[in-house]
C-alpha positions in Angstrom: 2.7 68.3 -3.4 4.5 65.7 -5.1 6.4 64.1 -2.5 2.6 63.9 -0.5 1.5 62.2 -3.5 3.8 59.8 -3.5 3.9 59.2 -0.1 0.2 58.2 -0.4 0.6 56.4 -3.5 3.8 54.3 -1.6 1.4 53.9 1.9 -1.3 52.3 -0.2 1.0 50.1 -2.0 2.3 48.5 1.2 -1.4 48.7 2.7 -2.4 46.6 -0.2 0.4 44.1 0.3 -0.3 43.6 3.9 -3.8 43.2 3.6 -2.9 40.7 0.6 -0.2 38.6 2.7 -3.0 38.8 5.9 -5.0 37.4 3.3 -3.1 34.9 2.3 -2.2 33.8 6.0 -5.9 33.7 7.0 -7.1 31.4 4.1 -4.1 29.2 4.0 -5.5 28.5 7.7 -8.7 28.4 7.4 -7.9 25.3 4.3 -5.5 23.4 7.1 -8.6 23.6 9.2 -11.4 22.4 6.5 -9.0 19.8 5.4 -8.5 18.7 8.7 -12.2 18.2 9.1 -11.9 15.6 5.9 -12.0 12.1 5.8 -11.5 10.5 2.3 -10.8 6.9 2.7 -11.6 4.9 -1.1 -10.0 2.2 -1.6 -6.6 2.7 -2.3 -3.3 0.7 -3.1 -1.7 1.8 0.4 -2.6 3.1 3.7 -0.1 5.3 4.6 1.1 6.2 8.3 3.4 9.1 8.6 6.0 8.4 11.7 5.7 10.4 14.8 8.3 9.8 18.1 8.8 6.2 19.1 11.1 5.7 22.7 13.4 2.2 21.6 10.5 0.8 19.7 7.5 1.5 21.6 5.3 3.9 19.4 4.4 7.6 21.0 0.9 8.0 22.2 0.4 10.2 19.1 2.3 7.6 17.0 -0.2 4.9 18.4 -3.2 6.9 17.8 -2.2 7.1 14.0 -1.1 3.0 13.5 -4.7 2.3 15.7 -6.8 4.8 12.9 -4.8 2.7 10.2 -5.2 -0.7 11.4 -9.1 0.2 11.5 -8.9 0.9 7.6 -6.9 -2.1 7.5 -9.7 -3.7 9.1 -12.5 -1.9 6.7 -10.6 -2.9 3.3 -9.5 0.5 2.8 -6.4 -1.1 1.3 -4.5 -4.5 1.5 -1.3 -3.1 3.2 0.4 -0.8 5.2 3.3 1.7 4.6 5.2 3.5 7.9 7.6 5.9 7.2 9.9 7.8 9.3 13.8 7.3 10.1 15.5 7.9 13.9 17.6 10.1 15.5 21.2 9.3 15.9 21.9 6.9 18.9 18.0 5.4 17.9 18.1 1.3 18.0 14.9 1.7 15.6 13.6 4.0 13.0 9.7 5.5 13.7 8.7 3.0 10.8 10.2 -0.3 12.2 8.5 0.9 15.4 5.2 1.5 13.9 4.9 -2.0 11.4 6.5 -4.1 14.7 3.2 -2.0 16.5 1.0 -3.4 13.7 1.9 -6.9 12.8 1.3 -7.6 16.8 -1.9 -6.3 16.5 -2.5 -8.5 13.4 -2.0 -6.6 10.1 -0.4 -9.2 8.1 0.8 -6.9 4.8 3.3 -3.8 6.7 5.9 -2.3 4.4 8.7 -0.3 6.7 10.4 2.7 5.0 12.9 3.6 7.8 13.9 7.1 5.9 13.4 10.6 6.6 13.7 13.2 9.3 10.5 15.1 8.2 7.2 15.0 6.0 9.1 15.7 2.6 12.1 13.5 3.3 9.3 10.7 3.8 7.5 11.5 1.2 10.3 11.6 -0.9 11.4 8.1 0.4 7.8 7.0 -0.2 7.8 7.5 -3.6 10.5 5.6 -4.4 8.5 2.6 -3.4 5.8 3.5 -4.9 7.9 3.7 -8.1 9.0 0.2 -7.4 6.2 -1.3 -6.5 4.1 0.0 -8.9 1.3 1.5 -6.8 -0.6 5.0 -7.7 -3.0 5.5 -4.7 -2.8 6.2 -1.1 -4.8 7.2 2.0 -2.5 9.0 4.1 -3.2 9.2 8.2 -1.8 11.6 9.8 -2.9 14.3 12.5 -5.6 16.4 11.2 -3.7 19.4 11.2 -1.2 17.7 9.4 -3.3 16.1 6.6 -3.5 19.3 3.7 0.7 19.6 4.0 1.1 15.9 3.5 -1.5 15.5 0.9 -0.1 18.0 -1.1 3.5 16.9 -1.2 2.3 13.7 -1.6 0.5 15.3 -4.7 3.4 16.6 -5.8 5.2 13.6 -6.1 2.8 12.1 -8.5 1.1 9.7 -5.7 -3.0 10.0 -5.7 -3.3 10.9 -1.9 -6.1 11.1 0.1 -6.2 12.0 4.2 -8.0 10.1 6.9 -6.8 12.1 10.0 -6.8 10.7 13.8 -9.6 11.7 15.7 -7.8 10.7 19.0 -4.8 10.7 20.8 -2.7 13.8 22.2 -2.3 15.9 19.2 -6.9 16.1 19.0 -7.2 16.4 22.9 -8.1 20.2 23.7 -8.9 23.6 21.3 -5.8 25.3 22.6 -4.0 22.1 20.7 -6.1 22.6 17.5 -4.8 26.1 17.3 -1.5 26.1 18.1 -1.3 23.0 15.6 -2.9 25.0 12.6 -0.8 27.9 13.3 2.3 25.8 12.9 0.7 23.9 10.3 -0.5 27.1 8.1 3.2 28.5 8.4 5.0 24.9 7.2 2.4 24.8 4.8 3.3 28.3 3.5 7.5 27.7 3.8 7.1 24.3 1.3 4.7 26.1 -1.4 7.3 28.8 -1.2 10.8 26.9 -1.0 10.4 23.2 -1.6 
């Protein structure tokens, strides 16, 4: 009788915990795609563009799509400069970021900081803060894929900068619903690993 009891008692206990980590899972996802849905653009001291993959210093077509939705807050007074961020691979003649600000001074942005460091979001972001220390700026509007946007916010956060998202609404990485939900899925599980070990 007791050991039925307990094996009850111990099958709820893990039935609770799955339910609670499903739980978990499925509104972590379900915030990546509300905040995704966001655009929060106030004037800020910086518009931030988080690197994606340049080819010798020719910007990605999801790269692009992000330095084009900057360069229209440029455009709109969002702020009265640029960041890029993002470093290269080894063997790279260019980092993402000196791809990205060469991309936007040709297309006329006058004010384009380059921070050439960082393999991924929270090296970046890391990196970014530094500047911001520096430089004395508080604010930023970060643009980014949608899917992308709560994860970078929040580290962002983290570090003490007050960060808002204005996601792309074009380019590869917005181009079909079998995208969006791979995207959040990665997204929700990277989101997940930093709360848990960053």
């Amino acid at each position: 009788m007791f050991l039925l009891l307990f094996s009850k008692t111990v099958r709820r206990i893990l039935a609770s915990i799955v339910l609670a980590l499903v739980a978990v899972v499925l509104g972590t996802a379900g915030r990546v795609w509300y905040v995704a849905r966001q655009d929060s653009r106030p004037r800020s001291d910086t518009i931030v563009v988080l690197g994606a993959s340049q080819f010798d210093g020719r910007p990605s077509a999801v790269f692009k799509a992000r330095l084009d939705h900057a360069k229209q807050l440029y455009d709109e007074h969002v702020a009265s400069r640029i960041v890029t961020v993002g470093g290269g691979a080894p063997g790279d003649r260019f980092t993402e970021a000196q791809a990205g600000a060469a991309y936007l001074k040709t297309h006329g942005v006058a004010a384009v900081v380059a921070i050439g460091v960082g393999r991924d979001t929270l090296q970046s972001m890391k990196a970014l803060k530094g500047e911001f220390a520096k430089q004395g700026w508080t604010s930023a509007v970060l643009v980014t894929d949608p899917w992308h946007s709560m994860r970078s916010r929040r580290m962002a956060t983290d570090l003490g900068i007050t960060a808002f998202t204005s996601p792309v609404r074009t380019g590869p990485a917005v181009a079909a619903t079998g995208t969006e939900l791979r995207y959040v899925g990665r997204e929700t599980a990277a989101y997940l690993y930093y709360r848990l070990f960053d």
